[in-house]
N, C-alpha and C positions, 0 to 999 in steps of 0.2 A: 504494500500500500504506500499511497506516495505522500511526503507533505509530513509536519511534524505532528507528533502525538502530545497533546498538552499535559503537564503535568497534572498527578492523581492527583485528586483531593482525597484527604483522611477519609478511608473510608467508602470511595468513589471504587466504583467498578473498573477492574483489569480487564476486561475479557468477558466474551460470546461464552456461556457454559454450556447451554441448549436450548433448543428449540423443541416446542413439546406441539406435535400434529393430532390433532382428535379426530375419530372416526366411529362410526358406527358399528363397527365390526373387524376386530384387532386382525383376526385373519385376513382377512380380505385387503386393509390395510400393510401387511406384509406379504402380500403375494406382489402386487402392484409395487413395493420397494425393494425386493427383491430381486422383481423382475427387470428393474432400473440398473441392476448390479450390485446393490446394498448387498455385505454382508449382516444380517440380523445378531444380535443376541438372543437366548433363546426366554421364551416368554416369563415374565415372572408377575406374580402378583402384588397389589397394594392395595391402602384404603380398606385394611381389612375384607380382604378379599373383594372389594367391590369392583375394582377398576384393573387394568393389568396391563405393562406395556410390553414392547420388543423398543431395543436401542439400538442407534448405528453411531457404532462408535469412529471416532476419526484421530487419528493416527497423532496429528499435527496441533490440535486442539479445539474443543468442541465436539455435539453429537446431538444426534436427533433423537427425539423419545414419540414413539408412536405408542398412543394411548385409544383405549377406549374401556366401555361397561362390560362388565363381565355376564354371559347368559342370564337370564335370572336374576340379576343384581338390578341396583340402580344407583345413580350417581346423578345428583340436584344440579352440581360442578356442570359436568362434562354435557347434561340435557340443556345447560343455558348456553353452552360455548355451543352445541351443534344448531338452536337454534336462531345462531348466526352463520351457518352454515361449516360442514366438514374444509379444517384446514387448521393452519398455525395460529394457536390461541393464544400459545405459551410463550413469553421469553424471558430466561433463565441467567443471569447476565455473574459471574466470577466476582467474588470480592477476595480479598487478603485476610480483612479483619470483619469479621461479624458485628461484633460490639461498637468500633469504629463508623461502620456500615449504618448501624444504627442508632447511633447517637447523631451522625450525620443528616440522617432520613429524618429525626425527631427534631434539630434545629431548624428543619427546610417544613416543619409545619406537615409531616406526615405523619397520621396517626399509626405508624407501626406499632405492634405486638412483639415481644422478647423472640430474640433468635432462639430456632429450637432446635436441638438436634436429633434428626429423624434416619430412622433404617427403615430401609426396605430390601425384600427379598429381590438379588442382583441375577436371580437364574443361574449365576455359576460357582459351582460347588456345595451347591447351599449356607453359600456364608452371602452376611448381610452388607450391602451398600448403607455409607454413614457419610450424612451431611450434614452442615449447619445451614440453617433456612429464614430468611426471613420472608415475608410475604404481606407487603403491606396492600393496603385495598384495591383494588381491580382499577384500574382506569376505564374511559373507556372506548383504548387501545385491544382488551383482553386482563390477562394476566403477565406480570410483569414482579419478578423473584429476585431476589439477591441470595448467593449461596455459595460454599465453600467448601468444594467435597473433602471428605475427611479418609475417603479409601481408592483413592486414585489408580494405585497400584492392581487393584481388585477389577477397576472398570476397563481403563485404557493399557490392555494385555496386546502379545503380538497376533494371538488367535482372534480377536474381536474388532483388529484396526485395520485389517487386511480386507479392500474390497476389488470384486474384480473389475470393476470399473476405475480404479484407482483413484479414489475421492481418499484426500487427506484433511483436507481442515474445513469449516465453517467459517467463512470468512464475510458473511453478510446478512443482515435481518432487515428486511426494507418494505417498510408501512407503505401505505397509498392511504394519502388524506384528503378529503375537502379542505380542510383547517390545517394545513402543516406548521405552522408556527404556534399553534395551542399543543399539535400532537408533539412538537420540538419541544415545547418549553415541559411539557409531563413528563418526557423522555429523559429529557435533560437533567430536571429535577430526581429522579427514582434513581438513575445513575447515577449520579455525582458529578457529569463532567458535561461540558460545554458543547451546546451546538453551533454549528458554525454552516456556513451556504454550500449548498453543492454544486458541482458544476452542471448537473441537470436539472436544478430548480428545487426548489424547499431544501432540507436542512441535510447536515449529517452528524454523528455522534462518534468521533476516533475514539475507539478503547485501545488497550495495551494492546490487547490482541483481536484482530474484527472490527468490527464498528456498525451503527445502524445507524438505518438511510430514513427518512422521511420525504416523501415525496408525494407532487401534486398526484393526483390520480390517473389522469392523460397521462402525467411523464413514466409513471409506472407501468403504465400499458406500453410503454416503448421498452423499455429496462426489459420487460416480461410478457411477450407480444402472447397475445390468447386467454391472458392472466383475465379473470371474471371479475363481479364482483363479488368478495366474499369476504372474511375475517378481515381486517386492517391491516395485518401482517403478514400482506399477500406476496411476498418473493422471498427466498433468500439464497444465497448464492456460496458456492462448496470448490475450492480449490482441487485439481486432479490433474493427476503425472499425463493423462490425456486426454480426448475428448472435451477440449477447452471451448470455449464459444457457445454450445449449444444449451439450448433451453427445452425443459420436459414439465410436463403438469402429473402431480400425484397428490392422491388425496387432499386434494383440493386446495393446495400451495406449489405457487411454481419455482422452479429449483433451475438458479443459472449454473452450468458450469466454467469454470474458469482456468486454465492453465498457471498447477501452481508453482509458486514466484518466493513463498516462504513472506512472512510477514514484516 
């Protein structure tokens, strides 16, 4: 990425952590990313069995989490995020410091709740995935985390980061707004760090690693040609050793791919 990266604020988001895609039917949902070339993780449950994802993890940093309800189950969450339609609800953004994170987020007038430390079952070995979590209130962008994985070593292995489409990093999360400089200044705000103009129109957000784009909703139908309308957080874009340039639609978020370049 080009152009400097502004210094953190205490507290302020490092880094893209994931991008969580909701769907009606977690199968169905992994067949279709699969069949993109994803390699999957193998399904695990959460939410007290209500909900269960598959991950794609990414080598370089960052990973998508395809989520949906479990048979039988139900989930109040994931019924309100579909009906805004299947796609990227979720965005999961790296912090350093939890507490920092949040003492941050409670100066800037957000009513966050104590960072929590949460397991979930990771599908592999049956040892549990641990993060720190903050989760202050929904904008309404979707959902928007602050987090700090705690078993890194456990998620991003060389068995789970290998895809054969050679997608290595998450290198972009980019809204389509009516209002891009309300959805800039919420963005801006829950991250910690400054938006600034993009060379395609409304905003962008440099983190350490990654960044999110803000963009009129025309300019995103360029960015993401076929792209609908659907969630806010309608594109994001995946670094790979090939297949650079091209753009694909799945569950209902379009995914650029880019020729990667290392960050």
């Amino acid at each position: 990425m080009s152009g400097l990266i502004p210094a953190v604020t205490p507290g302020g988001a490092i880094g893209l952590d994931h991008i969580g895609i909701v769907g009606a039917d977690l199968d169905v949902l992994a067949q279709t990313f699969s069949g993109l070339g994803f390699h999957l993780t193998p399904h695990a449950a959460h939410a007290s069995g209500r909900t269960a994802n598959r991950c794609i993890m990414l080598r370089d940093g960052g990973y998508l989490e395809l989520v949906a309800t479990v048979p039988g189950q139900s989930s109040a969450t994931l019924d309100r995020f579909l009906g805004r339609g299947p796609g990227a609800h979720i965005l999961a953004l790296e912090v350093a410091d939890e507490a920092a994170a949040l003492d941050r987020l409670r100066r800037a007038g957000v009513p966050a709740n104590e960072a929590s430390i949460t397991e979930r079952d990771s599908g592999l070995d049956g040892r549990k995935a641990r993060f720190a979590l903050i989760m202050p209130p929904d904008p309404p962008e979707g959902r928007v985390m602050l987090i700090r994985q705690l078993t890194r070593d456990l998620l991003w292995r060389p068995d789970t980061v290998a895809h054969p489409n050679t997608a290595v990093a998450l290198t972009e999360a980019v809204y389509a707004s009516d209002a891009p400089a309300e959805t800039a200044a919420r963005l801006s705000r829950l991250s910690g760090r400054p938006a600034e103009p993009d060379p395609m129109g409304g905003y962008r957000i440099p983190l350490g690693r990654g960044r999110v784009r803000i963009l009129p909703r025309a300019v995103a139908g360029i960015l993401f040609p076929g792209a609908t309308n659907g969630p806010p957080l309608i594109g994001l874009s995946i670094d790979a050793e090939s297949s650079g340039g091209r753009v694909v639609h799945a569950g209902g978020v379009a995914i650029r791919f880019a020729t990667a370049r290392g960050f």
